[in-house]
TORRO-191374 format. One record per residue (C-alpha): residue number from 1; x, y negated, z; residue in three letters. Coordinates in Angstrom, 2 decimals. Last residue first. Layout:
N
NODE resi       X       Y       Z resn
NODE  NUM       X       Y       Z  Ala
...
This chain:
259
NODE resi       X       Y       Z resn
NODE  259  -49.29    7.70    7.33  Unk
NODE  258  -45.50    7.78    8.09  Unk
NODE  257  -45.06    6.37    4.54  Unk
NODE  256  -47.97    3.28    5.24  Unk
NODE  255  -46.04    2.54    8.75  Unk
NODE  254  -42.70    2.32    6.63  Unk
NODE  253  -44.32    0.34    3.91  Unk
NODE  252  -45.52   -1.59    6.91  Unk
NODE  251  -41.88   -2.24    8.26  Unk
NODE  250  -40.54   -2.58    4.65  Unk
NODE  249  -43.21   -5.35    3.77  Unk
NODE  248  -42.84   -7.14    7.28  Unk
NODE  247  -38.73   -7.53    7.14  Unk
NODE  246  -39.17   -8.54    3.51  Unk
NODE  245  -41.23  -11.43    4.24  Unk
NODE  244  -38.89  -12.88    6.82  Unk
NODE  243  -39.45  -12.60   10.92  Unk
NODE  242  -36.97   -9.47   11.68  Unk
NODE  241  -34.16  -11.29   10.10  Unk
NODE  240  -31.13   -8.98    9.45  Unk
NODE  239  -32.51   -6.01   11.39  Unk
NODE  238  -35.50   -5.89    9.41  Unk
NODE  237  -33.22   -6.94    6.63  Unk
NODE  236  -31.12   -4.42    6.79  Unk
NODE  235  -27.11   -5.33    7.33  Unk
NODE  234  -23.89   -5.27    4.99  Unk
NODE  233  -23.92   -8.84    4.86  Unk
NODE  232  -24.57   -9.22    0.92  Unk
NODE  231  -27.63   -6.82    1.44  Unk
NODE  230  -29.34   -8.94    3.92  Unk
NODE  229  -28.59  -12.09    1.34  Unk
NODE  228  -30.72   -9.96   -1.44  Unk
NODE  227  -33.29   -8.90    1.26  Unk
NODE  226  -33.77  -12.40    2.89  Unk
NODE  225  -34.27  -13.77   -0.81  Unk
NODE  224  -37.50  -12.54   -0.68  Unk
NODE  223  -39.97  -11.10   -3.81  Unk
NODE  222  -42.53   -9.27   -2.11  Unk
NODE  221  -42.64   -5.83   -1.28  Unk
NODE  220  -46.05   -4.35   -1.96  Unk
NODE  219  -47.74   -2.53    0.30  Unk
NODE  218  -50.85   -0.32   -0.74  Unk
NODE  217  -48.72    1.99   -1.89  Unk
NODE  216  -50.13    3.63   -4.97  Unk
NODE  215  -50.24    7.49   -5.77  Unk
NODE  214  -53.56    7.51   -6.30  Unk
NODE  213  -53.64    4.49   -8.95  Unk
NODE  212  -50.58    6.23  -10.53  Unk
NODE  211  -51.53    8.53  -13.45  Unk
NODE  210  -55.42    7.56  -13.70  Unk
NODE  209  -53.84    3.47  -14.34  Unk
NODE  208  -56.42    1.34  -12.27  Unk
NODE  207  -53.88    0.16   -9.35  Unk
NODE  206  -50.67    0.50  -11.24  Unk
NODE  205  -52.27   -2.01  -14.39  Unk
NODE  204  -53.78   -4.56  -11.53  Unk
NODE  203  -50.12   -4.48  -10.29  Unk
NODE  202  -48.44   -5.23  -13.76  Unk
NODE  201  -51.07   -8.09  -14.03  Unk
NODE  200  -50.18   -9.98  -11.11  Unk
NODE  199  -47.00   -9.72  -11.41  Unk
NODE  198  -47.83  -10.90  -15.16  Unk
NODE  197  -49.56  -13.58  -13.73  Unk
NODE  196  -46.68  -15.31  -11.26  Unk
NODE  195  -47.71  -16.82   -8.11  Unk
NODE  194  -48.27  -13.11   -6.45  Unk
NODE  193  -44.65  -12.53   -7.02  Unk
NODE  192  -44.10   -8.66   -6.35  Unk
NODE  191  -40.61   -7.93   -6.70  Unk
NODE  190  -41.51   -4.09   -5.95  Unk
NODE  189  -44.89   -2.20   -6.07  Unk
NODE  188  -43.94    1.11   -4.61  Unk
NODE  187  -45.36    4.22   -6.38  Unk
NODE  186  -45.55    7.65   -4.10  Unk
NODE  185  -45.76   10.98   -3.48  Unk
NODE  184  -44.21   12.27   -6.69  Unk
NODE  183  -44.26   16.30   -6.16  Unk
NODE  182  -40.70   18.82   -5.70  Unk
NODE  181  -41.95   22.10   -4.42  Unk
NODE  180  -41.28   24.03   -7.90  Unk
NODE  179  -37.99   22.67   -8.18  Unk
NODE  178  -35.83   23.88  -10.94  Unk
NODE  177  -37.67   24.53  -14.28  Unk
NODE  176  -41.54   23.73  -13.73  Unk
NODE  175  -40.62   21.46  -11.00  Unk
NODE  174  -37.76   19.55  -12.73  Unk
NODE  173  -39.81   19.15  -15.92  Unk
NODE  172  -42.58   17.67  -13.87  Unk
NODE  171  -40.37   15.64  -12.51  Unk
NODE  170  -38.70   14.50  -15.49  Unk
NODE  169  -42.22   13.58  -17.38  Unk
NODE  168  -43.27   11.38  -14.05  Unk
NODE  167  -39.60    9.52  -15.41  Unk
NODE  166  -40.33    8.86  -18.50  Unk
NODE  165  -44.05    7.45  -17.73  Unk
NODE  164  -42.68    4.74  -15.06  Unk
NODE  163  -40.23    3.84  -17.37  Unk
NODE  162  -43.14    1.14  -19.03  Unk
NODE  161  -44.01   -0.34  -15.86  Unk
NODE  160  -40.45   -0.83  -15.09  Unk
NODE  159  -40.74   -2.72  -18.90  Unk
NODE  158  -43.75   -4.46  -17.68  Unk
NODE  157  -42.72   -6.02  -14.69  Unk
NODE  156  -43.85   -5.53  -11.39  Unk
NODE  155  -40.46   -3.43  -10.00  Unk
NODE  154  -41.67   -0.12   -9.61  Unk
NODE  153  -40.02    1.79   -6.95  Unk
NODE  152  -40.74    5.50   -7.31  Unk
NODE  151  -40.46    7.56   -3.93  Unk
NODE  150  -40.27   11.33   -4.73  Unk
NODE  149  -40.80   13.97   -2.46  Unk
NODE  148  -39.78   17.83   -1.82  Unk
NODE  147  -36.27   17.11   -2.70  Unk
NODE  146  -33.27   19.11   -2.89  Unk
NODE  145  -33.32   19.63   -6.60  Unk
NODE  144  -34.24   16.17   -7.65  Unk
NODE  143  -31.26   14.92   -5.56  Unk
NODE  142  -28.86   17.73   -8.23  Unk
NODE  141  -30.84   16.59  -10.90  Unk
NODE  140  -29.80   13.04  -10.32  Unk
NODE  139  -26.30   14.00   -9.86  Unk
NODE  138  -26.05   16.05  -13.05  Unk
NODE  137  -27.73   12.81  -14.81  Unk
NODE  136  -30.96   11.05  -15.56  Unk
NODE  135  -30.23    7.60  -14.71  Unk
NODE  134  -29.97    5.03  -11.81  Unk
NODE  133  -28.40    7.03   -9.63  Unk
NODE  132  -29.87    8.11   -7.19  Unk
NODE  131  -30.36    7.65   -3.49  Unk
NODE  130  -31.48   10.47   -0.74  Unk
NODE  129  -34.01    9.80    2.35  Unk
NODE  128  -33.86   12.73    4.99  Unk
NODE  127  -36.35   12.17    7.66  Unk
NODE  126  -37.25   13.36   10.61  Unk
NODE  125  -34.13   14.92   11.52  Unk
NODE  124  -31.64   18.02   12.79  Unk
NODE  123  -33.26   20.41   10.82  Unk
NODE  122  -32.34   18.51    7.18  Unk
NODE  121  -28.46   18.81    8.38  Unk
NODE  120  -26.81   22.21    6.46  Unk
NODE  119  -30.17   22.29    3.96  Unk
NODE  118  -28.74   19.25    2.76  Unk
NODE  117  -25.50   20.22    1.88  Unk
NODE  116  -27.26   23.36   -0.05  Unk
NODE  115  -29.26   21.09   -1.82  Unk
NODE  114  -26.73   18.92   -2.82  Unk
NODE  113  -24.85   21.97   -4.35  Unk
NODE  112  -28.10   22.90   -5.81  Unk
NODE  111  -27.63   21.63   -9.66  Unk
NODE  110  -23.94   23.21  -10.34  Unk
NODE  109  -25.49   26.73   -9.36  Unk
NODE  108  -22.18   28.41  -11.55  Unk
NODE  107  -19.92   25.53  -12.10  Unk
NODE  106  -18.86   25.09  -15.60  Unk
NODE  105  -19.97   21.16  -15.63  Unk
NODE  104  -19.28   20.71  -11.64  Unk
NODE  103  -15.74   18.68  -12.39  Unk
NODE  102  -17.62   17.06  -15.36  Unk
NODE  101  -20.37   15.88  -13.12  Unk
NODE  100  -18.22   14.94   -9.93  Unk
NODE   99  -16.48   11.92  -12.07  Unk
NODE   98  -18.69    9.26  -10.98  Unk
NODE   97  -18.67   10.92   -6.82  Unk
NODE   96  -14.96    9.73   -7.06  Unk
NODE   95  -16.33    6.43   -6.23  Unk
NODE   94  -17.55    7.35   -3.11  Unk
NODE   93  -20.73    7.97   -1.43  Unk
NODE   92  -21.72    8.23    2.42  Unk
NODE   91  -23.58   10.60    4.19  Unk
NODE   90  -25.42    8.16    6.66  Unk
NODE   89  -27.02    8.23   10.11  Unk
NODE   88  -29.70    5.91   11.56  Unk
NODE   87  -31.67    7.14   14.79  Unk
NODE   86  -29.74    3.97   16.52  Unk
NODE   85  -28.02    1.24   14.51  Unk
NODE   84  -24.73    0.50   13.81  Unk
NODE   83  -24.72    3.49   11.56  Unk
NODE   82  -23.54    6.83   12.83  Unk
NODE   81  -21.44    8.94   10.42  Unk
NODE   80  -22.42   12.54    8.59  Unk
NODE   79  -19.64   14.04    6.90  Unk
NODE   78  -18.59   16.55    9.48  Unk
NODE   77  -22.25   17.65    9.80  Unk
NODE   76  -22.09   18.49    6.18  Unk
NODE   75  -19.19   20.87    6.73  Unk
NODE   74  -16.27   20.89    4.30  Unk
NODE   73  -13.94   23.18    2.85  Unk
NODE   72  -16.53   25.71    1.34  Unk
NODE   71  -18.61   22.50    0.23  Unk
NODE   70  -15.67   21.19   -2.01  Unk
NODE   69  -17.28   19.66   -5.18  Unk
NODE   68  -20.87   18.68   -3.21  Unk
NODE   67  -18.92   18.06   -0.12  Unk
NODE   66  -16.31   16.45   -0.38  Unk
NODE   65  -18.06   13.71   -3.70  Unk
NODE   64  -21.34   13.35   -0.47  Unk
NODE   63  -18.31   11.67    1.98  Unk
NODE   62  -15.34   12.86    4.13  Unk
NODE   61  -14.25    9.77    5.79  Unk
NODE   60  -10.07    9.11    5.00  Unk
NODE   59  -10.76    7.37    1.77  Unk
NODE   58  -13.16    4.85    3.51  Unk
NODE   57  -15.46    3.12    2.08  Unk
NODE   56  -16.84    0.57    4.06  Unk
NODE   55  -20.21    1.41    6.37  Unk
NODE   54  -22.54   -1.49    6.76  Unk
NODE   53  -25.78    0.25    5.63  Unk
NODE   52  -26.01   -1.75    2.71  Unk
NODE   51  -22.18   -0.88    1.78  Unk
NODE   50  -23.21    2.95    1.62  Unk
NODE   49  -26.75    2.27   -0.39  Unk
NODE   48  -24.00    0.44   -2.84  Unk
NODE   47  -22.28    3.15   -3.21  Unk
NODE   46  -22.15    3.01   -6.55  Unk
NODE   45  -21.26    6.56   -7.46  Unk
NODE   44  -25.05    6.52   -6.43  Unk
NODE   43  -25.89    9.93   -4.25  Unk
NODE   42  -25.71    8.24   -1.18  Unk
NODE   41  -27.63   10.38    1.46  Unk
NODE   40  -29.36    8.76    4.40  Unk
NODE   39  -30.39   10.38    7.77  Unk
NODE   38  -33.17    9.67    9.74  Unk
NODE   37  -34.95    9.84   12.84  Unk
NODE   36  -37.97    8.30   13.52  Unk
NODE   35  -39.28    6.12   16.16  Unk
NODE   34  -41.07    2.89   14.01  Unk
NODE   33  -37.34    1.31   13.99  Unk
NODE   32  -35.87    4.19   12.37  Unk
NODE   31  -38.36    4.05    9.94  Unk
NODE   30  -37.86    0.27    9.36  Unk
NODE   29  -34.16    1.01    8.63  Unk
NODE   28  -34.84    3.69    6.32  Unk
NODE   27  -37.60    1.57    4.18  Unk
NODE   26  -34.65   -1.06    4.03  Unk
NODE   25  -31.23    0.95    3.02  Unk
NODE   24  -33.24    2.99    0.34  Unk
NODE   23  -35.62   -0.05   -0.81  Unk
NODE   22  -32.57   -1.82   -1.28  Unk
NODE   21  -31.22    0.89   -3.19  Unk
NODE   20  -34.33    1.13   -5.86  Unk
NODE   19  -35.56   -2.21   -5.89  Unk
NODE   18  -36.49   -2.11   -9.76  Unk
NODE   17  -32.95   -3.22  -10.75  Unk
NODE   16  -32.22    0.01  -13.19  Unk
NODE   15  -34.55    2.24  -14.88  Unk
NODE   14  -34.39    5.93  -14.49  Unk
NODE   13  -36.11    5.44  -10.97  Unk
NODE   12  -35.92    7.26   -7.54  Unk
NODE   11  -35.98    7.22   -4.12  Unk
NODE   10  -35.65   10.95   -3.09  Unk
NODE    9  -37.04   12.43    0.16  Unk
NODE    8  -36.55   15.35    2.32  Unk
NODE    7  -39.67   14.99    4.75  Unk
NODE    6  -38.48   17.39    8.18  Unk
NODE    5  -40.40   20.57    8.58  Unk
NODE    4  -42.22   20.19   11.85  Unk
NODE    3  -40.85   22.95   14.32  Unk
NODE    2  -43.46   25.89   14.45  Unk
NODE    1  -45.64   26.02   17.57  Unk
């Protein structure tokens, strides 16, 4: 029987504050916790995803800016480090990563140098979940490129709602153009207040919309400060406090991904 091809996923959204890292560092965490193995790629200059995941930055640690500029020097195995918690690895981002575009401008293949750092690990997980920044940019293409999935988070508001369009149109751009195997397989409801109508609202419009009513998550992730003050500590929340709102969203929107 052929191995099982490992799900190379990118969370993604042109519009900032929908959710997007923490539902990187979260939805990993609870997959790790329902058995699977996965490894995290930071691909925000940010590095917030990195600092969620309680690994500093560390000028000495090879990171994603080593090996998409440099891949001939580096391996990607050498870049990978073990979180605190098991089944959970991280490639970690750097500052440095901000100034990779202009360095990889004239660079022949400039879009699959993540790809090709992927392809190094992929094999040796379950799943490989990559961040983005939070724009259309060399680095973004370059995630785009290596994925087979997309995750949107759509923070229930109407001008997420509104980038939700924008950003289907990029993907289908990237698979006619770069990535024939890339697809959107799914919209996460994000900052969902159920006491507030136009939360309400801005999920009734994702759950009868033709474009994204398929591609829905039935889980929503609630508005909780657990996630915010998990984030702050460098820790998951389902590891952070197993019991809180968030904790149960991520571990059934992990449950819901695993299908």
């Amino acid at each position: 029987m052929a191995p099982k091809k490992p799900r190379i996923v990118a969370i993604a959204n042109e519009k900032g504050g929908v959710g997007k890292t923490a539902t990187v560092v979260n939805l990993s965490a609870a997959l790790s916790l329902e058995g699977q193995k996965v490894l995290v790629v930071d691909m925000d200059p940010q590095h917030n995803t990195t600092n969620g995941l309680g690994v500093d930055i560390d000028d000495e640690r090879i990171n994603i800016y080593d090996l998409i500029t440099n891949g001939r020097e580096y391996k990607a195995r050498d870049a990978v480090c073990r979180t605190k918690w098991e089944k959970l690895d991280l490639i970690p981002s750097h500052i440095d990563l901000s100034g990779a575009e202009i360095e990889l401008v004239d660079e022949e293949g400039r879009e699959n140098r993540l790809k090709d750092v992927v392809a190094e690990v992929a094999g040796d997980y379950d799943v490989v979940i990559m961040d983005t920044p939070p724009s259309l940019s060399l680095l973004t293409i370059n995630v785009f490129a290596a994925a087979r999935e997309v995750l949107v988070p759509c923070q229930t508001h109407p001008y997420a709602y509104k980038a939700l369009e924008d950003l289907f149109d990029t993907i289908e751009d990237i698979k006619e153009e770069i990535n024939p195997d890339i697809k959107i397989s799914g919209i996460i409801p994000t900052f969902y207040d159920q006491r507030t109508k136009i939360s309400r609202d801005i999920l009734e419009r994702l759950q009868t919309n033709d474009r994204y009513k398929n591609l829905l998550f039935d889980t929503a992730i609630r508005v909780n400060t657990d996630i915010t003050a998990s984030s702050d500590k460098g820790k998951p929340v389902v590891f952070y406090r197993k019991s809180s709102y968030g904790a149960n969203d991520y571990m059934a929107l992990a449950r819901e991904f695993i299908g």
